[in-house]
Phi, psi and omega in degrees: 000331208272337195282325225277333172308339199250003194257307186292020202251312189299311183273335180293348185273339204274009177240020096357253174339315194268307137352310195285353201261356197301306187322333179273004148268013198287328164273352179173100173308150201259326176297313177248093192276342211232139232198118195211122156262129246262326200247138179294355176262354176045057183248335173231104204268138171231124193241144191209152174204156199225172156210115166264022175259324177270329178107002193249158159199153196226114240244078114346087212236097157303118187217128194248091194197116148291350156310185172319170163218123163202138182214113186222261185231164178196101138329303164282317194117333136181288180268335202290129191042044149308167158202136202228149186226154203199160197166151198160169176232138189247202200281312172267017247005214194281143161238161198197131192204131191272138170216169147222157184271124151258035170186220177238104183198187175269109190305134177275150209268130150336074190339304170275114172288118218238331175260129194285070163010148139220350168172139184237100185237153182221121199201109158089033186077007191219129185249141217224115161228144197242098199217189194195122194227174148281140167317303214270148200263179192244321181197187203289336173263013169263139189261136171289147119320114181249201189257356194266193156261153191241168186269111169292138151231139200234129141245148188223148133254188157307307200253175168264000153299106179256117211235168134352126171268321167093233206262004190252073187207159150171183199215157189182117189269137184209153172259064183328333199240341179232033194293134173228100188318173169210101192231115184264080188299166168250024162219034174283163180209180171193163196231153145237153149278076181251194151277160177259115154070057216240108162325124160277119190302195187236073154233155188254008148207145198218123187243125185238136163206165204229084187303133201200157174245119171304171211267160172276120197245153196289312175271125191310136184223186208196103172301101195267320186237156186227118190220125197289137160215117214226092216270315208238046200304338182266003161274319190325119143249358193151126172229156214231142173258067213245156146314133180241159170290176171328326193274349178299169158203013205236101155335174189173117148240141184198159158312132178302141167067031192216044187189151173271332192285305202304331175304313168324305197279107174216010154268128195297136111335301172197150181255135172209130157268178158258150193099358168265227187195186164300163179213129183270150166301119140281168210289062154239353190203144145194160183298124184285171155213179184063156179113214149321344168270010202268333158317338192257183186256187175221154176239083148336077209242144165234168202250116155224133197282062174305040191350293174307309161082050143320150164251184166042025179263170204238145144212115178297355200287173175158186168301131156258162184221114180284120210207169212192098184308015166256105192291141171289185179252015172220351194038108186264160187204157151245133178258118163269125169265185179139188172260118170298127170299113174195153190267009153243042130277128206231137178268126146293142170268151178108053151271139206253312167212102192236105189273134143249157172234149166218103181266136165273115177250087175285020171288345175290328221287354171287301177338324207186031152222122184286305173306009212266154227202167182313150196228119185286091206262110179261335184223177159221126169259096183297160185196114156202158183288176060094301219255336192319098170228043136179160175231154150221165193226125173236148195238124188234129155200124183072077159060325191278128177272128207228003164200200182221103191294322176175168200209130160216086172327273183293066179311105171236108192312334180301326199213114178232137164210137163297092184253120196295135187295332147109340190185144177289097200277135176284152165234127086132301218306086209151348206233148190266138140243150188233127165239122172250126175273140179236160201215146151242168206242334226266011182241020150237137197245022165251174157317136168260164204216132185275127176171195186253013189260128170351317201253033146233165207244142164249158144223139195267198123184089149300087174275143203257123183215181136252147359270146170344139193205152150271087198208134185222014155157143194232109190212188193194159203201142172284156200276088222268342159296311201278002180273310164315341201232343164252343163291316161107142199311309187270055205296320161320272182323280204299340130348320191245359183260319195300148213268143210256064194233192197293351182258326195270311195284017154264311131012258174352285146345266184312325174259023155294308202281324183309324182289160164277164214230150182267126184247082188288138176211115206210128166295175178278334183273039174026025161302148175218144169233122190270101192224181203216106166248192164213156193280121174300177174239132192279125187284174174277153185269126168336126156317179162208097173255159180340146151286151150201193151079207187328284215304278200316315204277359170236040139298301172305358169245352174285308168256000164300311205273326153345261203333282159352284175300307161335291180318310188309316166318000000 
């Protein structure tokens, strides 16, 4: 308790801050990406943002009332084991209260308050409450946020008297946490990119790619959804999209990477895994095509996983791409991060748990960009093969580690999706991410090989970002002279000879991390910049328990002098 004068001092600088930055929300808080209206009258708008790293989501609820407000969960759809939260501003000023229903009664107030307030306004006939909760339920009367969809339920009154709601009620199942917009321009269109009638060999891994030119448009557009079309789903494993430079002009089909032409092309475009599904742009960004892009070509690249070593299968699969002349206010990219894929890198077997890293240091990014700038990260695609069980992306500025970009505890090789981040994250120009794999092993009794066959390993991170920059790729490799000099001059043979158990692969393990390291940074023109770092340590992912104490009050103070200063305007 004694810390909160010198905590209140932290937030009066951060609201500063946020004051010198509001104008660059005024089209789109970075917090509240995703935006659903609850009523066919559009009297009641719900803005939402989430961080499932912290464990939090943060709720914006428009209500066109001066009355009462209230909206929460329904198990069923509607009041009976509700949890529910009601607010307003009366007479005496404002109120807020976390509740639940056991019927069609007047929901009873919570012993524990589990929803944070952060600003309550009434302006123009429309009451605005701003609130903040846990993912994770708090106690017996809150309902968890899952992953599935769940039923919302909204009641408003007229007055600030909490009464009967009458016909100023209703319910809407939405998916908070895997939510995907759906916007339907009224002059959209679309083209796909596949293969054509392209035979799958009898390998049980085969990288096919295919260079192509996208259809020509006079004028520039902007690709809001991207959707897999997938003729052989149990061959499909995954598919890549990259921009190739000026000098490509030519189609070209071939196995990927046994040709120079397939090589050329290495800015990614789109990502699709398997077990995912389309993925929408939010409405701040989309890729462009046409205009000044219309010239380039493209690389097709699939994955097909031939378990089986079919003979004779056809396949047609590859991208649709949804696309629309109402231009966004950003040009979206993907960067890929990571470990460079390359084949003396090696996992021991018998591994229980065995980490690599791959780090992006954008303090290079000058290196091979004349412009370069912050990069607004909304999504993400973890990426490892068969040995793979969790990834992580950690955020580093100034030596410090100050977040977790994304996290997947639970690896599943069956289901790779491109997954939104829940809130618009900054990188940045200067701040590091380190992407870490964590892999077992222990049921092989050879070397794994950093490579491209199911059964060699990646580690990955395809970041969806704004504004747009000509970058295909920040990865990084241990420094494989000083990995020879501290392992010894016959490092292969010793590698394939050395006896494996839990003391040599944590040995091991540790001088991967420990060297220095090579930090690749490569343009859409295959300018590459070669540079030398070391790997930072990565914190444990944070709890997240109920806020109370020190933390509500000084949210709550946070967002009072927030209001205030609004007003003031």
């Amino acid at each position: 308790v004694g810390t909160c004068p010198e905590r209140n001092m932290d937030i009066l600088s951060l609201v500063l801050l946020l004051l010198s930055v509001q104008w660059s929300w005024a089209l789109e808080d970075p917090l509240l990406p995703f935006s659903e209206h609850l009523d066919p009258e559009h009297k009641v708008q719900l803005k939402w943002g989430f961080d499932e790293i912290q464990g939090t989501i943060l709720f914006e609820l428009t209500v066109s009332t001066s009355g009462w407000v209230g909206f929460g969960f329904s198990p069923k759809g509607g009041m009976t084991g509700a949890d529910i939260v009601i607010g307003g501003v009366g007479a005496k000023g404002s109120y807020f209260t976390d509740r639940h229903a056991g019927g069609n009664s007047m929901p009873v107030i919570d012993q524990k308050q589990n929803y944070k307030l952060l600003s309550l306004t009434e302006t123009d006939g429309k009451t605005v409450m701003k609130f903040q909760r846990s993912i994770e339920a708090c106690d017996e009367n809150d309902l968890t946020i899952t992953n599935l969809p769940m039923k919302l339920i909204y009641a408003y009154g007229q007055t600030d008297d909490i009464m009967y709601h009458s016909t100023q009620r209703g319910t809407k199942e939405l998916s908070l946490l895997k939510y995907m917009p759906r916007v339907n321009p009224p002059n959209s269109m679309y083209f796909d990119m596949t293969m054509i009638n392209f035979t799958v060999p009898a390998n049980q891994t085969h990288y096919h790619c295919k260079i192509m030119k996208a259809p020509t448009f006079d004028r520039k557009q902007h690709i809001y959804r991207i959707e897999p079309v997938i003729t052989n789903f149990d061959l499909v494993h995954h598919l890549l999209l990259y921009r190739c430079p000026p000098s490509v002009t030519e189609p070209f089909e071939a196995e990927c990477y046994t040709s120079l032409r397939t090589n050329l092309c290495m800015e990614t475009i789109a990502v699709w895994g398997v077990g995912g599904g389309a993925f929408e742009f939010p409405e701040v960004a989309g890729l462009p095509i046409g205009g000044n892009v219309s010239d380039f070509f493209y690389r097709l690249e699939v994955h097909y996983n031939n378990a089986n070593k079919s003979t004779g299968r056809v396949d047609n699969s590859g991208l649709r791409f949804y696309h629309t002349t109402e231009l966004r206010q950003h040009d979206a990219a993907v960067l890929g991060a990571g470990l460079v894929i390359a084949p003396w890198y090696a996992i021991p077997p018998k591994a229980k748990s065995f980490l690599t890293y791959g780090m992006c240091d954008t303090a290079y990014f000058p290196k091979v960009l004349e412009t370069p700038h912050d990069l607004q990260v909304f999504s993400v695609m973890l990426h490892t093969h068969l040995a793979g069980r969790k990834v992580r992306v950690g955020h580093f500025r100034g030596e410090k580690q100050i977040d977790f970009l994304a996290v997947d505890e639970n690896y599943d090789f069956e289901y790779q999706d491109v997954t939104n981040l829940g809130k618009t994250k900054t990188v940045k120009l200067g701040d590091k991410l380190l992407v870490e794999c964590t892999y077992s092993t222990e049921n092989r009794s050879t070397l794994t090989w950093g490579g491209l066959s199911t059964t060699d390993e990646m580690c990955l991170a395809f970041l969806f970002y704004y504004p747009a920059m000509n970058l295909s790729g920040c990865m990084s490799f241990p420094n494989t002279t000083t990995l020879r000099s501290e392992m010894g001059t016959t490092w292969l043979n010793m590698m394939s000879t050395k006896t494996w158990n839990d003391t040599s692969i944590n040995q091991y393990q540790q001088t991967l991390k420990r060297i220095d390291q090579l930090v690749v940074i490569a343009d859409s023109f295959k300018n590459i910049s070669r540079n030398t770092g070391l790997i930072p340590n990565l914190s444990v992912i944070p709890s997240a328990p109920c806020m109370s104490g020190c933390d509500t009050k000084n949210l709550a103070l946070l967002w009072l002098l927030l209001c205030l200063l609004v007003h003031v305007k």
